[in-house]
Residue, then its C-alpha position, 0 to 999 in steps of 0.5 A: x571692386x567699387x561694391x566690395x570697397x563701399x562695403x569694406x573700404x579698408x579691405x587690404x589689397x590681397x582680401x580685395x583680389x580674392x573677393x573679385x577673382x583678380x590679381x593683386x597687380x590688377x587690383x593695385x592699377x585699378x585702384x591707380x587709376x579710380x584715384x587718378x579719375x577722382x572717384x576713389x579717394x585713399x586715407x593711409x590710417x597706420x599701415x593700412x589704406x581706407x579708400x573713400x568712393x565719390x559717390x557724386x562722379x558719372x559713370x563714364x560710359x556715354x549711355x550710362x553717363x547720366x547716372x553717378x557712381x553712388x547710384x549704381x553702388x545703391x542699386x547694387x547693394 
């Protein structure tokens, strides 16, 4: 999901779900929780949310925690 919003990061909820092959429901809790972890933050332009990634956070599992998010994004793009 990270990939597809740092690469459209005003894609709506529905687009998000049929890019990744997830449920809106699924799309919504995770992007509840990226918000509440501080690594994604979200701008409501109009009717619309923009979602901004924090490049700078460590990916939380400890053999990949010395690495950021914007790292992964980089090599994924």
């Amino acid at each position: 999901m990270l990939v597809v919003l740092s690469r459209e990061p005003s894609m709506r909820i529905r687009d998000l779900a049929d890019e990744v092959g997830i449920t809106q429901r699924a799309v919504q809790r995770i992007l509840a929780e990226l918000t509440a972890e501080g690594i994604l933050k979200v701008k409501k332009e109009g009717r619309r949310n923009t979602y901004s990634i924090r490049r700078r956070a460590r990916l939380r599992h400890p053999l990949e925690n010395r690495h950021n998010i914007g790292e992964l994004l980089d090599l994924l793009s």
